[in-house]
C-alpha distance (Angstrom), angle and dihedral (degrees) to the residues before:
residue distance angle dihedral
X1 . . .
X2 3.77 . .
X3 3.47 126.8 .
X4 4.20 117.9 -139.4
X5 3.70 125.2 -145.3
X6 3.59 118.7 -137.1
X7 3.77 110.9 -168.5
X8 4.07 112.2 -135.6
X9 3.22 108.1 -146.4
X10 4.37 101.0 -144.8
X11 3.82 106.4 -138.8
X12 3.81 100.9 -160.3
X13 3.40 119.2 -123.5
X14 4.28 133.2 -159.8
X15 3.77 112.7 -117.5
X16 3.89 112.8 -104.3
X17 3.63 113.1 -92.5
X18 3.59 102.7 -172.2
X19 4.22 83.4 83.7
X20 3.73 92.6 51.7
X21 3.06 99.2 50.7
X22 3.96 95.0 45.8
X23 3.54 86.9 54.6
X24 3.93 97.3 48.0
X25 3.77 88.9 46.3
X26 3.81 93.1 56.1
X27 4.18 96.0 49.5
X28 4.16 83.6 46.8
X29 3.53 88.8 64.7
X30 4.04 96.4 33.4
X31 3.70 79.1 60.7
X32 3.66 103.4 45.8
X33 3.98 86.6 50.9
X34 3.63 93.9 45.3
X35 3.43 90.4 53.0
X36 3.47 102.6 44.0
X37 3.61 90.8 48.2
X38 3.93 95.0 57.6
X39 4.07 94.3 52.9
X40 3.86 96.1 59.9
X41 3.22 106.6 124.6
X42 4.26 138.2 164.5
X43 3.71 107.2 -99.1
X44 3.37 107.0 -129.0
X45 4.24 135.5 155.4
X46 3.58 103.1 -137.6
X47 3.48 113.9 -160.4
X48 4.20 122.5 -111.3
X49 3.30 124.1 -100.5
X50 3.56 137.7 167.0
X51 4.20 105.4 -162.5
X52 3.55 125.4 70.6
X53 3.70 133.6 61.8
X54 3.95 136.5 -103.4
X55 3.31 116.8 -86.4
X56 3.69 132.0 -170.8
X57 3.95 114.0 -113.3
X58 4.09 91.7 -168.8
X59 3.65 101.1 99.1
X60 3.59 95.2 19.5
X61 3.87 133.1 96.9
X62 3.97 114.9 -109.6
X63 3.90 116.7 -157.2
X64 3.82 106.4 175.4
X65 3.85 120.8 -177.7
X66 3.96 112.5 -155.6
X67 3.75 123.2 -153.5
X68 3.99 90.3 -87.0
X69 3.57 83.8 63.5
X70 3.71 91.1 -120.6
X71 3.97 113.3 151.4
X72 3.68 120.8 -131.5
X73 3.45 124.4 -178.2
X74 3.93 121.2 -162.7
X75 3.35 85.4 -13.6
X76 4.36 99.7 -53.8
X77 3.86 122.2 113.6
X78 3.33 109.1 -110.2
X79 3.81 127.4 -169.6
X80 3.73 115.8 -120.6
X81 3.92 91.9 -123.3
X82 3.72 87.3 49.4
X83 3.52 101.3 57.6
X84 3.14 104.6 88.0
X85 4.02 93.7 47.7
X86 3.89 88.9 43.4
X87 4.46 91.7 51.9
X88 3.60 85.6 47.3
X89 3.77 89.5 62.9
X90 3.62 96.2 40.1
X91 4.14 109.1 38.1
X92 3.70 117.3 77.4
X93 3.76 118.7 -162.1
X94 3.66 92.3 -86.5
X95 3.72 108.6 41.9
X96 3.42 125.5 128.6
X97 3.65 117.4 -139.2
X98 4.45 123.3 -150.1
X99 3.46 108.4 -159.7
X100 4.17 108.3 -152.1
X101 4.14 105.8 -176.9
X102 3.87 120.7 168.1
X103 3.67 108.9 -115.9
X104 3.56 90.6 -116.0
X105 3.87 96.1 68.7
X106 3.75 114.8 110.5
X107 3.75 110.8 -100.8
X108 4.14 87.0 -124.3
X109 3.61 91.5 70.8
X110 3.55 103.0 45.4
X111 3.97 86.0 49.4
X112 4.08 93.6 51.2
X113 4.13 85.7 42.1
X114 3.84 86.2 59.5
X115 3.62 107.2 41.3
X116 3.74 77.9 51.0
X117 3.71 95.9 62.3
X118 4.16 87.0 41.3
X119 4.00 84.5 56.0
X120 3.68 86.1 61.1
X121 3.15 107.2 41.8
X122 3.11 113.8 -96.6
X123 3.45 122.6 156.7
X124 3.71 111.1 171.5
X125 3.79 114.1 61.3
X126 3.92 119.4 166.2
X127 4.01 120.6 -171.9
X128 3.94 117.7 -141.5
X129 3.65 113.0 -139.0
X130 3.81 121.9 171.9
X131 3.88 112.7 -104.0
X132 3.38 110.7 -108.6
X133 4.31 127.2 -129.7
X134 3.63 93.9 -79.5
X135 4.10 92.8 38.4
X136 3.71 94.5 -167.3
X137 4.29 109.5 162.3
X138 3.78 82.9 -19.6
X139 3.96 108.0 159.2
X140 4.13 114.0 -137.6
X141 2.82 136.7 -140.7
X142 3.57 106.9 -125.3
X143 4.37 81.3 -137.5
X144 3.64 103.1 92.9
X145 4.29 103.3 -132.0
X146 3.88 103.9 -114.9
């Protein structure tokens, strides 16, 4: 028995696109979501101040109060009768709080917000106030001012 050799001639052929592009099409938009999902922020209008210093807002605990007087902390609504309940889940004995509050806010809430945070404790509180043009040892917010 003998064997025969046919020669196959290999016609080259270009990969299939129509995959690669599915698949760069769906990490464009995992991107664009990502992205847009990490610069949420509260709007707020802090108001400008000159003293202070920076202060870093990574390991601290952000409660920001927007013009509708709505209270978010770390960037979740929380109900004004729930704040208390809702800090006492999140603060640990040494957190540091930065209070951001529009400059419209009535002065009556920012007080009852603060002897709040004194109730529980705490014993680090930093105010955010937008830098102002010549930003020297201006502390921010960590809220950019939309």
């Amino acid at each position: 028995m003998t064997r025969r050799f046919t020669r196959h001639t290999m016609i080259w052929q270009p990969p299939e696109l129509t995959p690669i592009i599915d698949i760069v099409f769906i990490l464009l938009i995992f991107f664009m979501v990502t992205a847009s999902v990490l610069q949420q922020t509260v709007p707020i209008d802090l108001p400008t101040g000159t003293s202070g210093r920076v202060a870093s807002t990574e390991s601290a605990v952000v409660i920001s109060i927007d013009a509708d007087s709505q209270i978010w902390v770390d960037q979740v609504l929380v109900e004004r009768g729930q704040l208390v309940a809702y800090l006492t889940q999140v603060l640990t004995p040494e957190s540091t709080v930065v209070l951001n509050g529009d400059q419209s806010i009535s002065y009556g809430l920012f007080v009852s917000i603060t002897d709040q945070l004194n109730q529980l404790g705490v014993s680090s509180i930093s105010l955010a106030v937008d830098p102002s043009p010549m930003g020297v040892n201006a502390h921010q917010s960590g809220v950019p001012n939309q």
